[in-house]
C-alpha positions, 0 to 999 in steps of 0.5 A, spaced: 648 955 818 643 949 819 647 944 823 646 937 827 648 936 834 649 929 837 650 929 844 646 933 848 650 932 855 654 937 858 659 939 853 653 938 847 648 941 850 652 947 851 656 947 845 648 947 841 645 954 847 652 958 844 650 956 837 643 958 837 645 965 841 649 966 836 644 965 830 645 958 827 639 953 827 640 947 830 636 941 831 639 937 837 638 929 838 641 924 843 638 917 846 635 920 852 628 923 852 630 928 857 635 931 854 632 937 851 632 934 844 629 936 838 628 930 834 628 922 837 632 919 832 638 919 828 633 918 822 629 924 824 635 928 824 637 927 818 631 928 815 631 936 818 636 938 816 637 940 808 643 938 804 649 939 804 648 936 811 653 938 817 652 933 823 657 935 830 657 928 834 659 929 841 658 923 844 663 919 849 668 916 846 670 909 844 662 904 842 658 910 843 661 914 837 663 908 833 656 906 832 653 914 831 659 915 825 656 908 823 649 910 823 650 915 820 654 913 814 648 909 812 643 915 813 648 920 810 649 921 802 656 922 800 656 930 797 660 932 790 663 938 793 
């Protein structure tokens, strides 16, 4: 399975390790450089996965998940399944 993780925090971070030790590829993002990430922008993660695409946005509740849903509504298509 090929997945997006947003977030690379604590919680991101450790969700994307247990992820790839169980086989699954993911391309990571999240605003600090620092983080580990694996692409640096949400544009750039978009264009790394394949379609259908699955995005997992662990980020902070309230402005910061408005604006990466928001993001990526206008990066995403709609899929016909």
């Amino acid at each position: 399975m090929q997945l997006g993780m947003i977030g690379l925090g604590r919680m991101g971070g450790n969700m994307v390790e247990r992820l790839r030790r169980g086989g699954h590829e993911v391309v990571g993002f999240d605003l600090s450089a620092d983080s580990g990430r694996d692409v640096d922008s949400l544009q750039a993660l978009v264009a790394a996965l394949a379609p259908p695409r699955a995005v997992w946005v662990m980020v902070p509740a309230g402005k910061a998940t408005s604006e990466s849903v928001g993001a990526l509504g206008e990066l995403l298509e709609r899929s016909e399944e």
